[in-house]
C-alpha positions in Angstrom: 5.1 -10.3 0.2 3.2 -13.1 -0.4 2.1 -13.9 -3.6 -1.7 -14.3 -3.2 -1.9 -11.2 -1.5 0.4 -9.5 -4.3 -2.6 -10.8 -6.2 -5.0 -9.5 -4.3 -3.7 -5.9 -4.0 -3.8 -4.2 -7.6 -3.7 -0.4 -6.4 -2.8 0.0 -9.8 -6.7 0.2 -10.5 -6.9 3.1 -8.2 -4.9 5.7 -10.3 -3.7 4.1 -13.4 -0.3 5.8 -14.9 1.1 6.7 -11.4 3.4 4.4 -11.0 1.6 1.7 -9.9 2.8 -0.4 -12.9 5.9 0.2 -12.3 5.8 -1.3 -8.8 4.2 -4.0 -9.9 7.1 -4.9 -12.5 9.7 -4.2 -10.2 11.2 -1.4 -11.4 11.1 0.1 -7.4 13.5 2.9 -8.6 11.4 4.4 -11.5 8.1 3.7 -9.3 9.6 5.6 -6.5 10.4 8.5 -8.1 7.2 9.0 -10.0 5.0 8.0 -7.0 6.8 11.1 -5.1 6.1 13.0 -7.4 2.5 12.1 -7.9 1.9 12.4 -3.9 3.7 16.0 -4.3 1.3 17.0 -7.1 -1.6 15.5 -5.7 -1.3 14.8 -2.2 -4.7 13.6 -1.4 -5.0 11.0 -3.5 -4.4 7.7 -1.9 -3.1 5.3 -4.3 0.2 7.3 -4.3 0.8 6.6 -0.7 0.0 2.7 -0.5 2.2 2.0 -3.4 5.1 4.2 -1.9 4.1 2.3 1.3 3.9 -0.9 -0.6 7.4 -0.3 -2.3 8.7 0.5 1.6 7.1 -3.0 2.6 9.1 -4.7 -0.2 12.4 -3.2 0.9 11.2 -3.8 4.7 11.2 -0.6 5.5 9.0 -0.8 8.1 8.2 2.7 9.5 8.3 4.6 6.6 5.7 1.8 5.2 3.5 2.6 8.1 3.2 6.4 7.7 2.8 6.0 3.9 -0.1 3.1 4.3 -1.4 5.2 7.3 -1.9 8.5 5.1 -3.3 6.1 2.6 -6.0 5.0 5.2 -6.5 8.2 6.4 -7.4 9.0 2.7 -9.4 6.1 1.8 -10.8 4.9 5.5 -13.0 2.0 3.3 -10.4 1.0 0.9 -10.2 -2.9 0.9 -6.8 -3.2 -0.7 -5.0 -0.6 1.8 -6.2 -2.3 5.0 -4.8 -5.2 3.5 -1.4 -3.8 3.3 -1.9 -2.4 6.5 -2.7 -6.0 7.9 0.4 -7.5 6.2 2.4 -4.6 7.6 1.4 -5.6 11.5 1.7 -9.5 10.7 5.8 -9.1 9.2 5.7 -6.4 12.8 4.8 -9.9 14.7 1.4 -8.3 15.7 -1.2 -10.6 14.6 -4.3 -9.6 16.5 -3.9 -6.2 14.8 -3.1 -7.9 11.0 -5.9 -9.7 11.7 -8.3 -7.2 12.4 -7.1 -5.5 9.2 -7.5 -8.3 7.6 -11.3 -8.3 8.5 -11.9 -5.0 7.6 -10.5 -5.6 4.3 -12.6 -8.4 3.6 -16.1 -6.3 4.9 -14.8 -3.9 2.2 -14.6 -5.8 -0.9 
């Protein structure tokens, strides 16, 4: 992922302590397990979705990244960071009208 959209994206602001600083030190392992958890626990609460999804886009796992980032949308329509990822998902998918129109929306967000 590019770095000034790593940058850009700090879900960790969204729910501190669940997990979300562990993805963004790299431990993907630790982050994974507590961010399944935390969606387990608390399943409506979007930031555990886009960093699992975020975690699947750093190991290009493509699909999986799209239902995780999708139930993170679905969660938090108006969230600028997620339709970010979302838009970074599409563009590494080679479908650049649709990363840019979540690019767009993510920018009318913030």
């Amino acid at each position: 992922m590019p770095a000034d959209l790593l940058g850009r994206t700090d879900l960790g602001r969204i729910a501190p302590g669940a997990g979300a600083d562990m993805v963004w030190l790299g431990d993907d392992l630790r982050a994974r397990d507590r961010l399944t958890d935390v969606t387990r626990r608390v399943p409506d609460e979007p930031a555990g979705w886009a960093n699992l999804g975020l975690l699947d886009l750093r190991h290009q796992v493509l699909d999986s990244a799209a239902l995780r980032l999708e139930r993170a949308r679905d969660l938090a329509p108006s969230n600028g960071d997620i339709l970010a990822l979302l838009g970074h998902l599409e563009s590494i998918r080679g479908r650049p009208d649709a990363a840019l129109a979540y690019f767009r929306r993510a920018i009318e967000q913030d």
